[in-house]
VOVEXTI-945725 format. One record per residue: residue in three letters; x, y, z of N, C-alpha, C, O, CB in turn. Coordinates in Angstrom, 1 decimal. Glycine has a CB too. Layout:
N
{rest=ALA, n_px=X, n_py=Y, n_pz=Z, ca_px=X, ca_py=Y, ca_pz=Z, c_px=X, c_py=Y, c_pz=Z, o_px=X, o_py=Y, o_pz=Z, cb_px=X, cb_py=Y, cb_pz=Z}
...
This chain:
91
{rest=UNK, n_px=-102.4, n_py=-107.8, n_pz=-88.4, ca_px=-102.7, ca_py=-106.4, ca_pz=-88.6, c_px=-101.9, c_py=-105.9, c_pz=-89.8, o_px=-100.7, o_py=-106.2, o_pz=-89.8, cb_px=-102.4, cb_py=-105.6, cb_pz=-87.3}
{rest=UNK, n_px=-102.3, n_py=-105.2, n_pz=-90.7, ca_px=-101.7, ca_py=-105.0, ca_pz=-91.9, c_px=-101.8, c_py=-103.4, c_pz=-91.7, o_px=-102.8, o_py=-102.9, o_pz=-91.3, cb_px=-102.5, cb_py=-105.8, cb_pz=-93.2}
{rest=UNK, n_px=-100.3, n_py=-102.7, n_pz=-92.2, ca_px=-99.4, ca_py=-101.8, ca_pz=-92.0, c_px=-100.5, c_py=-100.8, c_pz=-93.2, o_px=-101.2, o_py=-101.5, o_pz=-94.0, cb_px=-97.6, cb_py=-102.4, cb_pz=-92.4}
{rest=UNK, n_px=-100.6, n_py=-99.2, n_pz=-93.2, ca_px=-101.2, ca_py=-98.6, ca_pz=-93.5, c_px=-100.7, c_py=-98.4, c_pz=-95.2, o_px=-99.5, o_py=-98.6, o_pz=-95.3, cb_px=-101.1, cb_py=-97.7, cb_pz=-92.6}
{rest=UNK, n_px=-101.0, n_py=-98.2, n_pz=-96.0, ca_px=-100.2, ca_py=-97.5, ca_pz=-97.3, c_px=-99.7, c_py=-95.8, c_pz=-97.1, o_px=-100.3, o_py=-94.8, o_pz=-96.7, cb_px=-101.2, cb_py=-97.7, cb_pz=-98.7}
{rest=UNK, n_px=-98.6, n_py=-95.9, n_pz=-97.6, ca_px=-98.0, ca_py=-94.1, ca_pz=-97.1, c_px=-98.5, c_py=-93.4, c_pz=-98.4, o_px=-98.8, o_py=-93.6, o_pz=-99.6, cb_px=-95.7, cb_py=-93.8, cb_pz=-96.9}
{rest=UNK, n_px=-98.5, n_py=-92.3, n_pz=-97.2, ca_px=-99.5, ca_py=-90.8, ca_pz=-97.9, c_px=-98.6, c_py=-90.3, c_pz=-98.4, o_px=-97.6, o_py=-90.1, o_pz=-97.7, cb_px=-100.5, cb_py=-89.5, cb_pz=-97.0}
{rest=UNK, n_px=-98.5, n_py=-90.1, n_pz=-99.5, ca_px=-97.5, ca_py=-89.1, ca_pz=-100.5, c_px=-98.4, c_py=-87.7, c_pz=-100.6, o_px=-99.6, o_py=-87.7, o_pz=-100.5, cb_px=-97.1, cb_py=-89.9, cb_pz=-102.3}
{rest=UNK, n_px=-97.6, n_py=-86.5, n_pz=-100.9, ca_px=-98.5, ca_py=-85.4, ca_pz=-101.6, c_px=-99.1, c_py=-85.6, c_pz=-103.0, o_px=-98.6, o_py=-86.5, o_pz=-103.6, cb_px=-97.9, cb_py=-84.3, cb_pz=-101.7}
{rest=UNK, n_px=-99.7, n_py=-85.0, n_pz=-103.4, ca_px=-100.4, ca_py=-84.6, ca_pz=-104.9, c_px=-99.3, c_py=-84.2, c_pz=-106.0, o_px=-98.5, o_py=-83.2, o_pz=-106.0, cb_px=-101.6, cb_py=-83.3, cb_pz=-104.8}
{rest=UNK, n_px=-99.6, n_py=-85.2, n_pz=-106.9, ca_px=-98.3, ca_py=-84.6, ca_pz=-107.8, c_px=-99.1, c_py=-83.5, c_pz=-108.6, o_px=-100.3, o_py=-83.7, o_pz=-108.8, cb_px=-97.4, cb_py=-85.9, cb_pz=-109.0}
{rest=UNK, n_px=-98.2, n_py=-82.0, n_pz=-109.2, ca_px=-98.5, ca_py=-80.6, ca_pz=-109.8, c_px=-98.7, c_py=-81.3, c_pz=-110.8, o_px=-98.1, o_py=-82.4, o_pz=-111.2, cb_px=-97.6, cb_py=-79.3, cb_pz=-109.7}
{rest=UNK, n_px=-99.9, n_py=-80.2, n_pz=-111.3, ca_px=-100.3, ca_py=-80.6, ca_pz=-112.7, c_px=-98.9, c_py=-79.7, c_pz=-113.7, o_px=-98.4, o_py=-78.6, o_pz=-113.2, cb_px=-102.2, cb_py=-80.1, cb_pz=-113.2}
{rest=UNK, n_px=-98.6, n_py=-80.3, n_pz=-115.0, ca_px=-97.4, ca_py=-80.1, ca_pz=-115.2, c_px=-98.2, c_py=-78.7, c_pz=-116.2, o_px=-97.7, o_py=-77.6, o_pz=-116.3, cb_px=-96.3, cb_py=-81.4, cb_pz=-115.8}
{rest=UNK, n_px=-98.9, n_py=-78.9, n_pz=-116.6, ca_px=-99.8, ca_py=-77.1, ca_pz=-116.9, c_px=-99.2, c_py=-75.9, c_pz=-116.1, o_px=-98.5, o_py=-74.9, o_pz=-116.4, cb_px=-101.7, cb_py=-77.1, cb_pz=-116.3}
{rest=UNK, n_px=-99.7, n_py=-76.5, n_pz=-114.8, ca_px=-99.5, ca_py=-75.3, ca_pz=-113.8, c_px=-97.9, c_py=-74.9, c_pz=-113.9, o_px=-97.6, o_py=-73.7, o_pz=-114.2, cb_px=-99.9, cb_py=-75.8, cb_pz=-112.1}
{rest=UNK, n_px=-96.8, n_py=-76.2, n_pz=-113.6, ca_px=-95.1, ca_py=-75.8, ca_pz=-113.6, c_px=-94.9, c_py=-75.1, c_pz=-114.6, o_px=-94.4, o_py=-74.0, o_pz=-114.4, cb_px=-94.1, cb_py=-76.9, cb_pz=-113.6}
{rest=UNK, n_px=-95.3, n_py=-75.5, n_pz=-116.0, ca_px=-95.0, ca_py=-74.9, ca_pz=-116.9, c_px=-95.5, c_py=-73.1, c_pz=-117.7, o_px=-95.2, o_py=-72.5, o_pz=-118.7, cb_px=-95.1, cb_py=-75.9, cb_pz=-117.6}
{rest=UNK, n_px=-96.8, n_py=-72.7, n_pz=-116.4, ca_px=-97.5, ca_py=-71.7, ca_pz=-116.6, c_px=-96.0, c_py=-70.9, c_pz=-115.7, o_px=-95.5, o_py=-69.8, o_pz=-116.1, cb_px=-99.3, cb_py=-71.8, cb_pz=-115.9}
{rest=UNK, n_px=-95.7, n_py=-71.8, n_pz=-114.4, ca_px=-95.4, ca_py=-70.5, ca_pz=-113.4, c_px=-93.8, c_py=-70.3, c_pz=-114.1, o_px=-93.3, o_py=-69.2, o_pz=-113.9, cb_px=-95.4, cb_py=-70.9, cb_pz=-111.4}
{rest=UNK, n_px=-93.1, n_py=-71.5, n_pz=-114.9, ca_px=-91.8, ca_py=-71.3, ca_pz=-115.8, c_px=-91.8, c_py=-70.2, c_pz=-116.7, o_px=-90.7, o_py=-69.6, o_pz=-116.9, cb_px=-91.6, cb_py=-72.6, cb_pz=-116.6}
{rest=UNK, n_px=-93.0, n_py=-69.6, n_pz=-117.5, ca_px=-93.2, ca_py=-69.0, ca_pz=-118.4, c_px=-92.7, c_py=-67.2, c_pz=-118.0, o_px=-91.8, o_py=-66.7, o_pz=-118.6, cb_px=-94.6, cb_py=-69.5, cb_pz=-118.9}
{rest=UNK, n_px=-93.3, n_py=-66.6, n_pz=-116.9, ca_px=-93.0, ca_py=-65.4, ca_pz=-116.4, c_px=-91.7, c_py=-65.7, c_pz=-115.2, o_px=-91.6, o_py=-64.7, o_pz=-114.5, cb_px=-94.5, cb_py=-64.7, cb_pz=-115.8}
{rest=UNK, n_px=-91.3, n_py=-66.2, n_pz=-115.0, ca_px=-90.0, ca_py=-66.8, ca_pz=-114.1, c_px=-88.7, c_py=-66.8, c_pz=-114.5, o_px=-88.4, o_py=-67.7, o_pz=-115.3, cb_px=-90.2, cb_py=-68.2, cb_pz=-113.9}
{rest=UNK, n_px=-87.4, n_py=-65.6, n_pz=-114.0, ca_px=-86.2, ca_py=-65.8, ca_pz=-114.4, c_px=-85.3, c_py=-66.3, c_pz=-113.8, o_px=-85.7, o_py=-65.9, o_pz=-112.7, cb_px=-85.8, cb_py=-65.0, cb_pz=-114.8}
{rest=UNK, n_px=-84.3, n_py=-66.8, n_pz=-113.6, ca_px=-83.4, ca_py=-66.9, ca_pz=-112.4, c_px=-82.2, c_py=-65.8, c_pz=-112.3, o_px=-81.5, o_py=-65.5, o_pz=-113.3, cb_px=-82.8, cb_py=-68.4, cb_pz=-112.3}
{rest=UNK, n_px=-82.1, n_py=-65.3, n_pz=-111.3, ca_px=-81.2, ca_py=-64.1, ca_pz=-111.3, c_px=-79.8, c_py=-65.2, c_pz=-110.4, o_px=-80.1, o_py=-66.0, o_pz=-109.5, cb_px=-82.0, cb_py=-62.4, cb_pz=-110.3}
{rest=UNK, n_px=-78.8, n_py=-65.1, n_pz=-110.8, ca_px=-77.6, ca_py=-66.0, ca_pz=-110.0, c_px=-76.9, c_py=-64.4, c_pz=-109.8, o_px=-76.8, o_py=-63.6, o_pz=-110.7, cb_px=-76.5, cb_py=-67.7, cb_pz=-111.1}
{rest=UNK, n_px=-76.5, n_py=-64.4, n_pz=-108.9, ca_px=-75.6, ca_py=-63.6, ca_pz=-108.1, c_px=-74.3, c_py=-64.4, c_pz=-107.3, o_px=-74.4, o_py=-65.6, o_pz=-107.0, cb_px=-76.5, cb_py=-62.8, cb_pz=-107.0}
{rest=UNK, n_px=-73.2, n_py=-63.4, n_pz=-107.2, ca_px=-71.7, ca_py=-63.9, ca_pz=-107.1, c_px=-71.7, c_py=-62.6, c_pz=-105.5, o_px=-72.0, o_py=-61.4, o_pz=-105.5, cb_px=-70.5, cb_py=-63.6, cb_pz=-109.1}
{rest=UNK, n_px=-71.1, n_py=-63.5, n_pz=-104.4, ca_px=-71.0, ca_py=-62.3, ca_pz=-103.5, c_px=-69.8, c_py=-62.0, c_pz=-103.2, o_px=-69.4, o_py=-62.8, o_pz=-102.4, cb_px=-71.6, cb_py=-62.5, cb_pz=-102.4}
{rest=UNK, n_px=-69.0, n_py=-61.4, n_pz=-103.3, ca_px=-67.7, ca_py=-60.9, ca_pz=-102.9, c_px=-67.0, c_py=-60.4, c_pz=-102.1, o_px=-67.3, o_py=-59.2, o_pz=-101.9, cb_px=-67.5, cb_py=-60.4, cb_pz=-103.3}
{rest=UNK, n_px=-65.8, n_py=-60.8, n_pz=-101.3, ca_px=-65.4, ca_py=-60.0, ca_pz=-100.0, c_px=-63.9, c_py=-59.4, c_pz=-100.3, o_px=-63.1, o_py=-60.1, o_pz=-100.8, cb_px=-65.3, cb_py=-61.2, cb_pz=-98.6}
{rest=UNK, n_px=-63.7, n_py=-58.5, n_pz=-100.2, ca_px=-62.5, ca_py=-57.8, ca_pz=-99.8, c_px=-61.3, c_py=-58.5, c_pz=-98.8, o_px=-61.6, o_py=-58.5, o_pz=-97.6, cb_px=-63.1, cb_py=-56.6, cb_pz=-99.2}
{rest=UNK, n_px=-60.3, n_py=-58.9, n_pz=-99.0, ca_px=-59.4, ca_py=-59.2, ca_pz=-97.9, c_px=-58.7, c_py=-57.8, c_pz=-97.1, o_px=-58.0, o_py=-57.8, o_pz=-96.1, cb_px=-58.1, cb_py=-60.1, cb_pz=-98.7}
{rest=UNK, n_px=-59.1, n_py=-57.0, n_pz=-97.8, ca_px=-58.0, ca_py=-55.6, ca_pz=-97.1, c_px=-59.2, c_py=-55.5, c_pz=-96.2, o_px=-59.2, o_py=-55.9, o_pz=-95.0, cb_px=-57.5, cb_py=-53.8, cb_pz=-98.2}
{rest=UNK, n_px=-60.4, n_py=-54.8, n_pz=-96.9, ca_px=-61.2, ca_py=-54.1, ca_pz=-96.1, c_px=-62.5, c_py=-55.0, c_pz=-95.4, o_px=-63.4, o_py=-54.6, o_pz=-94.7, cb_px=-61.7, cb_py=-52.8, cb_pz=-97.0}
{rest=UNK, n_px=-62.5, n_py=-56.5, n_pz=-95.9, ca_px=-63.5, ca_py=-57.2, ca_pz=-95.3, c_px=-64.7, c_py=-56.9, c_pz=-95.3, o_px=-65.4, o_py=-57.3, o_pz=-94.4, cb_px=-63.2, cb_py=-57.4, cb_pz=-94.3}
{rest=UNK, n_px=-65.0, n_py=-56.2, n_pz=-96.3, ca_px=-66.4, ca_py=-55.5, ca_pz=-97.2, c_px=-67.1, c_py=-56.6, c_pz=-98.0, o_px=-66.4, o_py=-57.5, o_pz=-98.4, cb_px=-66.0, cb_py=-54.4, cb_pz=-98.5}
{rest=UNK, n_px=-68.4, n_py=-56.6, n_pz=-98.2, ca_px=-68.7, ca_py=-57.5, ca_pz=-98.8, c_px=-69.7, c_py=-56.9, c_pz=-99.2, o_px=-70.4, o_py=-56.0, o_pz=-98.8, cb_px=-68.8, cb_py=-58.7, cb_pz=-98.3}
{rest=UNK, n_px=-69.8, n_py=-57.8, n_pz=-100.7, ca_px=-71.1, ca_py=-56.9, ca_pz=-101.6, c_px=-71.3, c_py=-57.4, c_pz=-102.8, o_px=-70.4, o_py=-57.2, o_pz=-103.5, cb_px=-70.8, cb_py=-55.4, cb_pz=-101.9}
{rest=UNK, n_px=-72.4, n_py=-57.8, n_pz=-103.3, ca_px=-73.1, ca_py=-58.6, ca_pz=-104.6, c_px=-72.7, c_py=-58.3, c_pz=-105.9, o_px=-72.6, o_py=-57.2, o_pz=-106.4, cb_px=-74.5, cb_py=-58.4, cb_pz=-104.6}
{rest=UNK, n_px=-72.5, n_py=-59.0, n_pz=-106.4, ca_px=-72.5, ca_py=-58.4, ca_pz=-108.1, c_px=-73.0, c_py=-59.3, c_pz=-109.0, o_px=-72.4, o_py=-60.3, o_pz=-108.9, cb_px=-70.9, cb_py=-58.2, cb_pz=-108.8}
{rest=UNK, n_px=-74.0, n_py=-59.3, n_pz=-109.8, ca_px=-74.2, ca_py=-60.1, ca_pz=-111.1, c_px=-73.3, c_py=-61.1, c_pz=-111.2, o_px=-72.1, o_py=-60.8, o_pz=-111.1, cb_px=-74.2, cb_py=-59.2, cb_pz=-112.4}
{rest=UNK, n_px=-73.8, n_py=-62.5, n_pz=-111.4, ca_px=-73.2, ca_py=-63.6, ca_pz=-111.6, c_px=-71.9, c_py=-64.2, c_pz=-113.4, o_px=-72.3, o_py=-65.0, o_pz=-114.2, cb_px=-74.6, cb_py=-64.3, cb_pz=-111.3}
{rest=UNK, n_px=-71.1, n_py=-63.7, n_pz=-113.3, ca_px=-70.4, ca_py=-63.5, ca_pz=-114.5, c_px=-69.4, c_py=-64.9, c_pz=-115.2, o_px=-68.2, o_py=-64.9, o_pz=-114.8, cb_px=-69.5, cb_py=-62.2, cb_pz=-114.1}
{rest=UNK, n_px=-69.9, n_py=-65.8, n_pz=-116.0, ca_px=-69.5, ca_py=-66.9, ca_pz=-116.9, c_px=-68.0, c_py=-67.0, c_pz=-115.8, o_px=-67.5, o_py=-66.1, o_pz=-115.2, cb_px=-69.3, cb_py=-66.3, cb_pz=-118.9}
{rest=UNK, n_px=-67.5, n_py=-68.3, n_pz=-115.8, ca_px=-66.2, ca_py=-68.5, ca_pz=-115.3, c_px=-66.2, c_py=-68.0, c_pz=-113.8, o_px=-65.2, o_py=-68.5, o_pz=-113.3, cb_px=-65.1, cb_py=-67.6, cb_pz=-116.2}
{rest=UNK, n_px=-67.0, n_py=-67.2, n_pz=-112.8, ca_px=-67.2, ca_py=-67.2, ca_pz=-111.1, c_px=-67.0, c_py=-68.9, c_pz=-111.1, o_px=-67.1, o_py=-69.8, o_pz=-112.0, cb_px=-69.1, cb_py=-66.3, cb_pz=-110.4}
{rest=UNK, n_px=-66.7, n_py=-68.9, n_pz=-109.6, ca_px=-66.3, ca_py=-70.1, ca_pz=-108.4, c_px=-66.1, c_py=-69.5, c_pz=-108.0, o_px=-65.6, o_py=-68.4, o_pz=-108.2, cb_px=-65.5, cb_py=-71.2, cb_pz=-108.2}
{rest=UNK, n_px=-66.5, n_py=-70.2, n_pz=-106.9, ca_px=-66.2, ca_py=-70.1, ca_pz=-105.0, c_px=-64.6, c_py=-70.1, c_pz=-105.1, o_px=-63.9, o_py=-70.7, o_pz=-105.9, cb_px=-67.0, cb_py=-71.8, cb_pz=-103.9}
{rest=UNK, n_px=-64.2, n_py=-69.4, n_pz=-104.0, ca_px=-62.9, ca_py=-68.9, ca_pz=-103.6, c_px=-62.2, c_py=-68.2, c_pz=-105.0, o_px=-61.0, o_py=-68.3, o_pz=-105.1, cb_px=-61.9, cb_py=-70.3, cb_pz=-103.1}
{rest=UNK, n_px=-62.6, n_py=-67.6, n_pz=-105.8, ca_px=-61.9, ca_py=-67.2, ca_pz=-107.1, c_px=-61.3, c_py=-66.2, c_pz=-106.6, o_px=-61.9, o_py=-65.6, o_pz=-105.7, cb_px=-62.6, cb_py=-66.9, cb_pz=-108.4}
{rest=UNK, n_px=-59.9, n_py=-65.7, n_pz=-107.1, ca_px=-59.7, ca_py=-64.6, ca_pz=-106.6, c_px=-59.9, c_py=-63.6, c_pz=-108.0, o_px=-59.4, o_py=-64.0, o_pz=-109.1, cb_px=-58.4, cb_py=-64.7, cb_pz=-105.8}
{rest=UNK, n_px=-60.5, n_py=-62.4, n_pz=-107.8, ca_px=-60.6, ca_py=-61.3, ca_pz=-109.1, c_px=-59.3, c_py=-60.3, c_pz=-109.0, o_px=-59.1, o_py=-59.4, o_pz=-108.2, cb_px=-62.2, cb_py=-60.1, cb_pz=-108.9}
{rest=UNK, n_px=-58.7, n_py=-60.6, n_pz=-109.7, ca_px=-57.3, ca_py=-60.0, ca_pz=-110.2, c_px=-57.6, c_py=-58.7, c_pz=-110.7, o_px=-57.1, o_py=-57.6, o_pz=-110.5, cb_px=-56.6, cb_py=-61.0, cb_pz=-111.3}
{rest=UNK, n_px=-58.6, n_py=-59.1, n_pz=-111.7, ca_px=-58.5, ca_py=-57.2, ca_pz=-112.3, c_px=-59.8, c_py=-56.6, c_pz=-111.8, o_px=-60.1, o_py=-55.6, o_pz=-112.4, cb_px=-58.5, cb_py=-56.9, cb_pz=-114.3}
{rest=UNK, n_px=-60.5, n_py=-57.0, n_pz=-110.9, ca_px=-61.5, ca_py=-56.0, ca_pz=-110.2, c_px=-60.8, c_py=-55.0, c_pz=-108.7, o_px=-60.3, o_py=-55.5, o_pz=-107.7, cb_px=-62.9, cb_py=-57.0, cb_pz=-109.6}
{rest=UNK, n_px=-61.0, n_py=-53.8, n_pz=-109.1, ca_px=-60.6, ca_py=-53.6, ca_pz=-107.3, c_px=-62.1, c_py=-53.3, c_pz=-106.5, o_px=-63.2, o_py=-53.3, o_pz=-107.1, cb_px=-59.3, cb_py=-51.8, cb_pz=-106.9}
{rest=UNK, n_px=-61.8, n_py=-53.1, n_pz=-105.2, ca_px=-62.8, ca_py=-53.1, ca_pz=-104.3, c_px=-63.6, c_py=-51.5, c_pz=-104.4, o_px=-62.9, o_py=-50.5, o_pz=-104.4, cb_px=-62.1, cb_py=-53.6, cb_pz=-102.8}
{rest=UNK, n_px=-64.5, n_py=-51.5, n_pz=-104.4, ca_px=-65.3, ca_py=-50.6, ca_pz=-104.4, c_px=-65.4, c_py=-49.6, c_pz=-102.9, o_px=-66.0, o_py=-48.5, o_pz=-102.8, cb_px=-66.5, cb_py=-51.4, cb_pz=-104.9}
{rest=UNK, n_px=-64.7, n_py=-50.1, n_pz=-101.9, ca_px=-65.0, ca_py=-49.4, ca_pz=-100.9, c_px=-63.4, c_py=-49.1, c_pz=-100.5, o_px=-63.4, o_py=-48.2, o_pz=-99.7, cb_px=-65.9, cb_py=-50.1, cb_pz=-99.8}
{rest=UNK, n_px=-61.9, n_py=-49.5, n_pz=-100.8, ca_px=-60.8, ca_py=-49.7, ca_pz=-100.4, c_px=-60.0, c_py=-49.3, c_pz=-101.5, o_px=-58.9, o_py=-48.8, o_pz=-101.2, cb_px=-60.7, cb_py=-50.7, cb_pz=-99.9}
{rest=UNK, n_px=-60.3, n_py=-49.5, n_pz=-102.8, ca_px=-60.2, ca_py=-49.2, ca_pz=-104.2, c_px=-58.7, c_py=-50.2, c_pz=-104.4, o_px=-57.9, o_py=-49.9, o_pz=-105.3, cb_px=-60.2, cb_py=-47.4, cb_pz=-104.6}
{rest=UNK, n_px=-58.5, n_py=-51.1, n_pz=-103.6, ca_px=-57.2, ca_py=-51.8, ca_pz=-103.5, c_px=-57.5, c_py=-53.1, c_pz=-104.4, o_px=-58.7, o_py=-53.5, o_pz=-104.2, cb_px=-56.8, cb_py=-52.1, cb_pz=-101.8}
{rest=UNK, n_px=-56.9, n_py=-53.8, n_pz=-105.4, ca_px=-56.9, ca_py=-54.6, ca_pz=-106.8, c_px=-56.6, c_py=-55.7, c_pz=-106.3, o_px=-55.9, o_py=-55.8, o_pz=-105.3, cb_px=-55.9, cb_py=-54.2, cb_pz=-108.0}
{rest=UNK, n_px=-57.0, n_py=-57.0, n_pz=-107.0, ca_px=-56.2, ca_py=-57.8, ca_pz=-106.3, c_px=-56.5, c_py=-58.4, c_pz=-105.4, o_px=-55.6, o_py=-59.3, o_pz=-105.2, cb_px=-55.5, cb_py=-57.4, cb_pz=-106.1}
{rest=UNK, n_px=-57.6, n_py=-58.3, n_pz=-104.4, ca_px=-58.0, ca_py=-58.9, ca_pz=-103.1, c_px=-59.0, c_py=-59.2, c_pz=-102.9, o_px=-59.3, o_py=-59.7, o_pz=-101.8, cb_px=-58.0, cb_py=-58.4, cb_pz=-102.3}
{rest=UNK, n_px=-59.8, n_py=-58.9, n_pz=-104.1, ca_px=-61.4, ca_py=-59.8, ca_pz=-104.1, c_px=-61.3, c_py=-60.8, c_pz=-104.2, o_px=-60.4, o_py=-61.2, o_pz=-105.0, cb_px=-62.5, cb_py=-59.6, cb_pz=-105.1}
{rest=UNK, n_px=-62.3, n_py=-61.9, n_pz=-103.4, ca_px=-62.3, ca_py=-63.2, ca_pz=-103.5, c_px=-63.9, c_py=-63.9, c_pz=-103.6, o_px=-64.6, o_py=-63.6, o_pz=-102.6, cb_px=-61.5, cb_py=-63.7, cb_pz=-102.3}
{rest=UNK, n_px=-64.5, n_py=-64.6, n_pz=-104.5, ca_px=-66.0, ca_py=-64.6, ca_pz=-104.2, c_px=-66.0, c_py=-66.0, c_pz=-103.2, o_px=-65.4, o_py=-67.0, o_pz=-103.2, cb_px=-67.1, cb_py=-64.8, cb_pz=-105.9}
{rest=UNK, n_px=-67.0, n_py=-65.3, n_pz=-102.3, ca_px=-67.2, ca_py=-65.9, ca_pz=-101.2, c_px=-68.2, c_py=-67.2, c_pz=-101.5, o_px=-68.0, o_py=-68.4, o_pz=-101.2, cb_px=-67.6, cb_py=-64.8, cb_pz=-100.2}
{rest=UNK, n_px=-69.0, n_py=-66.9, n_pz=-102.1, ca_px=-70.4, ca_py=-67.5, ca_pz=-102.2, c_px=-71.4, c_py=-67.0, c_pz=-103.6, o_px=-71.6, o_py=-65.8, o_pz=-103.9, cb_px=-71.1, cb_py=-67.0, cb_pz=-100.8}
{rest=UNK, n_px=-71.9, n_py=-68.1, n_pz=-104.1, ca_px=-72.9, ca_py=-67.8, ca_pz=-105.1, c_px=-73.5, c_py=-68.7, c_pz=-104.9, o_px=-73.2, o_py=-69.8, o_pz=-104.6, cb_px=-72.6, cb_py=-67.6, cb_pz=-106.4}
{rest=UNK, n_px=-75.3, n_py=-67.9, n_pz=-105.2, ca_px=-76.7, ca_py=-68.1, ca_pz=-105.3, c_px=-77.3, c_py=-67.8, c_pz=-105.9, o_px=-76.8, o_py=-66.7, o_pz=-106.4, cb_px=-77.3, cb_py=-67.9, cb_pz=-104.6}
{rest=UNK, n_px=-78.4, n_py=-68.2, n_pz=-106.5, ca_px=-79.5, ca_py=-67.9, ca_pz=-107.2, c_px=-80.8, c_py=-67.5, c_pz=-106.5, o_px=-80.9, o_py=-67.7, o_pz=-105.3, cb_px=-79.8, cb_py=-69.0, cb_pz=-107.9}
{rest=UNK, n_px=-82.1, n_py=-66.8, n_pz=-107.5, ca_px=-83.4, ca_py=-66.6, ca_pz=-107.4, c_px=-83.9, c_py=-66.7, c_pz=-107.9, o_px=-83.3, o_py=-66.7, o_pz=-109.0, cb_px=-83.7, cb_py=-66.0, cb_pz=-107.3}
{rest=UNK, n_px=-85.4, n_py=-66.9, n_pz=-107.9, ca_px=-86.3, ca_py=-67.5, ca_pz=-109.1, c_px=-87.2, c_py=-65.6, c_pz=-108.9, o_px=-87.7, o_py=-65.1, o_pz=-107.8, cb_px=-87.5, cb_py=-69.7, cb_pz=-108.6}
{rest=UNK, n_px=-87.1, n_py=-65.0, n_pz=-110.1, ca_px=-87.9, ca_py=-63.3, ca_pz=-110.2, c_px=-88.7, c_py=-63.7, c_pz=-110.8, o_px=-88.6, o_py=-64.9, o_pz=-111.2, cb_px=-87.3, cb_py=-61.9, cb_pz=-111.0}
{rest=UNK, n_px=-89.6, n_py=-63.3, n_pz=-111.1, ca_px=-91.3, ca_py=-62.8, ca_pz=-111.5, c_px=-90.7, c_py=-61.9, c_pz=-112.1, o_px=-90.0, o_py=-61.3, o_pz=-111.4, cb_px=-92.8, cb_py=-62.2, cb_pz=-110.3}
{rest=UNK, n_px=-90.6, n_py=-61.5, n_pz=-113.8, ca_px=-90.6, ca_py=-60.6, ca_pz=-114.6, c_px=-91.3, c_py=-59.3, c_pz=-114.8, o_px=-91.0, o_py=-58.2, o_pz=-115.1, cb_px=-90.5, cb_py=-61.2, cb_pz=-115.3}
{rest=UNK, n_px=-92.7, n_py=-59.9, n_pz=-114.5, ca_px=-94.3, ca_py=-58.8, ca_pz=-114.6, c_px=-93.8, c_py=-58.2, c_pz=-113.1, o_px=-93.3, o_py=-57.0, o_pz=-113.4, cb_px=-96.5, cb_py=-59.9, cb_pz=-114.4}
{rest=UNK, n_px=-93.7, n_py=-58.4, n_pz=-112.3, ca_px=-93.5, ca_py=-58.1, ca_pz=-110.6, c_px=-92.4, c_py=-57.5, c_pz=-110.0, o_px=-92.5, o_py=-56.8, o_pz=-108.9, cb_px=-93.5, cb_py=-59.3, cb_pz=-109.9}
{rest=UNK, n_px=-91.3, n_py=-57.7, n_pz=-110.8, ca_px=-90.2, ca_py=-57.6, ca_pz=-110.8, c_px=-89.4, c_py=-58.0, c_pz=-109.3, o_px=-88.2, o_py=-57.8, o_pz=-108.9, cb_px=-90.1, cb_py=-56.4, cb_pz=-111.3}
{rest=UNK, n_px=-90.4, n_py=-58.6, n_pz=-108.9, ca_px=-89.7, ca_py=-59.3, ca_pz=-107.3, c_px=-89.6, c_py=-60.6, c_pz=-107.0, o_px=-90.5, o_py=-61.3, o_pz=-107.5, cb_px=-90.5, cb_py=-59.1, cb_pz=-106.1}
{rest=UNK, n_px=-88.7, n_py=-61.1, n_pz=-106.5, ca_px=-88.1, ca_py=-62.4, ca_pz=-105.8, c_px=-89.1, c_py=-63.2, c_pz=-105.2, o_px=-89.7, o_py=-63.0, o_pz=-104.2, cb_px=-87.0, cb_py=-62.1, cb_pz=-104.7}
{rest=UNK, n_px=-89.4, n_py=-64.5, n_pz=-106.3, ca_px=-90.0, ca_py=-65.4, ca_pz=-105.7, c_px=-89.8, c_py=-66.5, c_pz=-104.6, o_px=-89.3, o_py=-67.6, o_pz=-104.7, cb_px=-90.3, cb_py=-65.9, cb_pz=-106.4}
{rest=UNK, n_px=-90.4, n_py=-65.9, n_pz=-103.3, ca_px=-89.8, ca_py=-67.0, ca_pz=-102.0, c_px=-90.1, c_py=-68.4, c_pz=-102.3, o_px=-90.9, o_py=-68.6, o_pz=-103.2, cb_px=-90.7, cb_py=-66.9, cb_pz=-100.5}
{rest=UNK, n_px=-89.3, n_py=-69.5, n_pz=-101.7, ca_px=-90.0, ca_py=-70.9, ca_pz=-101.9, c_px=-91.3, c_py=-71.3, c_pz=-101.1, o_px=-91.4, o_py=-71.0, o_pz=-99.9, cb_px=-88.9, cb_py=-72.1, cb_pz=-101.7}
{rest=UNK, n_px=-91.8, n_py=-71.7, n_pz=-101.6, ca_px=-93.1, ca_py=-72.3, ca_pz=-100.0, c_px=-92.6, c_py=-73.3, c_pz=-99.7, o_px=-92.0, o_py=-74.2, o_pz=-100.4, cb_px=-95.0, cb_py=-72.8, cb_pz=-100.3}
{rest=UNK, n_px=-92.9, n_py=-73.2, n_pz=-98.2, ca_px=-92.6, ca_py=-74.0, ca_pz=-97.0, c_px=-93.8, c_py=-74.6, c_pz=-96.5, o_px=-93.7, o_py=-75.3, o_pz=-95.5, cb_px=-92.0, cb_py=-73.3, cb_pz=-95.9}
């Protein structure tokens, strides 16, 4: 009895990737937490961010205390420029 050959998906025509690359930006965002006030809140992703950085010369926007931002976490998004909205991934 001889074993099936495995079903792979359909590979994208590279037309199509390179149609949906064309109107497609990635937005990277940097998220930030407060150690005083334990606030947290997004900012544009800025050259030189890492995880655990601490921002020395930003103060906190809700505590106004300097010195105690730390970025928690950074991510990206793939935007639709025409749309101006966040493209989900398909599942």
């Amino acid at each position: 009895m001889m074993s099936e050959e495995p079903q792979f998906p359909p590979i994208p025509d590279i037309g199509d990737i390179l149609k949906l690359k064309e109107g497609v930006v990635q937005k990277i965002t940097s998220v930030i937490k407060c150690r005083e006030c334990l606030t947290k809140y997004d900012r544009p992703f800025k050259p030189g961010d890492f995880t655990f950085k601490t921002l020395m010369e930003e103060e906190c926007s809700n505590c106004n205390q300097k010195g105690l931002l730390v970025i928690e976490e950074i991510f990206s998004e793939w935007m639709d420029q025409k749309k101006g909205k966040i493209i989900s991934p398909k599942t």
